[in-house]
N, C-alpha and C positions, 0 to 999 in steps of 0.2 A: 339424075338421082335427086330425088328429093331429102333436102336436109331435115336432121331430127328436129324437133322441135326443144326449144330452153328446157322445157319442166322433163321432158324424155330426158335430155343431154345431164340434168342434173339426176332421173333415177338411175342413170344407168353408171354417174359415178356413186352414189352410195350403194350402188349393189357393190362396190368392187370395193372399196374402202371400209363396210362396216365390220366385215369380220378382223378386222387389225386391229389390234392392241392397244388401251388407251394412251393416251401422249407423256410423256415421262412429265410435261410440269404440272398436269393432274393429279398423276401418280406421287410425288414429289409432293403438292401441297396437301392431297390425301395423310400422307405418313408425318407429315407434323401435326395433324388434327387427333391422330391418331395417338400420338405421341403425347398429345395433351389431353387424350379422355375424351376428344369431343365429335360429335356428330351432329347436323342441322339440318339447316335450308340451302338449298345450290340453288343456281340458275346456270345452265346450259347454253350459253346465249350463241348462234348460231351450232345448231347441237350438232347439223346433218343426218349421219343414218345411226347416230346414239352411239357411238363406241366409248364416247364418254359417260353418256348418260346410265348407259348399263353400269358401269362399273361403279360408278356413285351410286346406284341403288343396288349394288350386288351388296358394298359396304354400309346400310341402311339411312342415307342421305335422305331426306326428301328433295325431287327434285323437278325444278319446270323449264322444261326444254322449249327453247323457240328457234324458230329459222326462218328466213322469208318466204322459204321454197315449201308450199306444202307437199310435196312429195317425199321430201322429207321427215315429216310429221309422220306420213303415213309408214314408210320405210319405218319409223323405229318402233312405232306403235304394232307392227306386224316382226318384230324380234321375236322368237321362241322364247328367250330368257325372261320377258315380262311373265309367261307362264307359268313358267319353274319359281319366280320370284313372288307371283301372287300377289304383284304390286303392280300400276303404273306409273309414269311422271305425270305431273301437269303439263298441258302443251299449249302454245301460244304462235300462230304462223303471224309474225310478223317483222317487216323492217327493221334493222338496226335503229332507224330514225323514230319510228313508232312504237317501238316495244316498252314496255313497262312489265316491272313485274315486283315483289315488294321487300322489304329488309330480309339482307341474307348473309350466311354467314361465309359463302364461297361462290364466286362468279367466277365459272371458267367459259373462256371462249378462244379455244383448237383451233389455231391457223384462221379464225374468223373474221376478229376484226381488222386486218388491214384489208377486207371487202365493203369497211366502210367507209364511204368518199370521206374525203379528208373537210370536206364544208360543213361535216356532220359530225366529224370524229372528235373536235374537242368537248363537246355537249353530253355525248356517248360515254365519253371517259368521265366525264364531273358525275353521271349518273352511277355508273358504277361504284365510284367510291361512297359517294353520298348514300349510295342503296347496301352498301357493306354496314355489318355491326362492327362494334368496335372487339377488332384482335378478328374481324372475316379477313378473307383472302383473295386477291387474284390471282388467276393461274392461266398461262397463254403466252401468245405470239405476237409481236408485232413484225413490220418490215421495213428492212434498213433501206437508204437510199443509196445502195448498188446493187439492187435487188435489180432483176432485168424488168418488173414489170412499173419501174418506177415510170412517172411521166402519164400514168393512166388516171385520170379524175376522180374512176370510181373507186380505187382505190385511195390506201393512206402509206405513206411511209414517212421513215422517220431517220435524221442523222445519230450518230450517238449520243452526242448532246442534246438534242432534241428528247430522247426518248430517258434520259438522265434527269431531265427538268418533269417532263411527264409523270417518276416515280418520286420524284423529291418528298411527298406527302407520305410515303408508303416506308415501311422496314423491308428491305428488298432481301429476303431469302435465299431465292436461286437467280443468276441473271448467267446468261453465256451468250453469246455472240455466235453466229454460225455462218459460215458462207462458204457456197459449195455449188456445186455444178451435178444436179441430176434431172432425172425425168419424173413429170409431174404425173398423178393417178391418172390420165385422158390420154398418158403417150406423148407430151408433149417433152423438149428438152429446154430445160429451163434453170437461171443463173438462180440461185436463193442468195437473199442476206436475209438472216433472220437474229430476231431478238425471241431470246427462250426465259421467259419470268413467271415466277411466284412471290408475291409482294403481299404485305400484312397491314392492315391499318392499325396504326396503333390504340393499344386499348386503353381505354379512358383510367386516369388516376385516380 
C-alpha cells in the first residue's frame, strides 16, 4: 500500500473537521467584542479548513487566514458560506516562523500554535502581542507538558508556570486547564493537556 501523501493526509483532515463548530475561546473572545460594540481585524493564524474563519466573517470581522498547508487555503476558500457571505478573507500560506500579517484587533490560533517548534515559539508569541492593538485579543490553545505528544521538537508545550509568565503582559479573561483522554480527528488515541485562553492587551491610558 502506498501511503498518502502530507498535503493529501492534511486534506483529508479538513474535510472531516471544517463543518464543526467554531472553538469556544473564539466564541468567547467573539462575545466580549461584542459586548463592547466592536468589530475589526482578525488574523486566523493557522486557520485550517476555516471553522473559525467563517464564523468571524459570518460576525462582519475582516479577516486574513494563513496556514502553512496550502491545502488548506484552498479548503476554506471553496466553503459555500463565502458565497452566501459575498465576502472573502485575505489568505496567506505560510509558516508560523514566516508569516506576517499587520495590526489587529484579535489573533486567534485553534489548537495551532503548540505546531510551532518551541525554537520558534517565543519570537511567535512577542509578535502576536506586539501585532495586537491595544484592548486586541488572543484567543487559543496552548499545550501543557503532560500532554502525550510532549518531547516532540516540532512541537511547543508548556508547564503551568510557564504558560503563566507567557500571559503576564495580557488581562487574562478566560484560562481553563483541560486534560483528558480522547481520540484525535485522524483516529488516533491520544492523552490532551491543554491550556484554553482568551487574553486582552491592555488598552493604553
Amino acid at each position: 500500500m502506498v501511503r498518502q501523501s502530507a498535503a493529501e493526509d492534511w486534506r483529508v483532515y479538513y474535510q472531516r473537521t471544517g463543518d464543526r463548530p467554531p472553538r469556544e475561546t473564539l466564541l468567547d473572545a467573539l462575545a466580549r467584542f461584542e459586548a463592547e460594540g466592536a468589530v475589526g481585524q482578525a488574523v486566523d493564524l493557522g486557520c485550517g479548513g476555516g471553522r473559525d474563519t467563517i464564523e468571524m466573517l459570518r460576525r462582519d470581522w475582516s479577516v486574513l487566514a494563513i496556514d502553512g498547508q496550502a491545502s488548506a487555503i484552498e479548503t476554506l476558500l471553496a466553503r459555500p458560506e463565502l458565497i452566501e457571505f459575498g465576502v472573502e478573507p485575505e489568505t496567506q500560506v505560510a509558516r508560523f516562523e514566516q508569516a506576517r500579517w499587520p495590526a489587529a484587533d484579535l489573533v486567534n490560533s485553534s489548537f495551532a500554535l503548540p505546531l510551532c517548534p518551541k525554537a520558534d515559539f517565543l519570537a511567535m508569541w512577542r509578535h502576536i502581542y506586539d501585532s495586537l492593538r491595544p484592548g486586541g485579543r488572543f484567543s487559543g490553545q496552548l499545550y501543557g507538558d503532560r500532554d502525550q505528544w510532549f518531547g516532540d521538537t516540532s512541537n511547543s508545550h508548556f508547564t503551568l508556570r510557564e504558560v503563566q509568565d507567557l500571559l503576564r503582559a495580557y488581562e487574562v479573561e478566560l484560562f481553563r486547564e483541560e486534560e483528558t483522554d480522547s481520540v484525535t480527528p485522524r483516529g488516533t488515541a491520544k492523552h490532551w493537556h491543554i491550556y484554553h485562553i482568551v487574553a486582552r492587551k491592555p488598552a493604553q491610558s
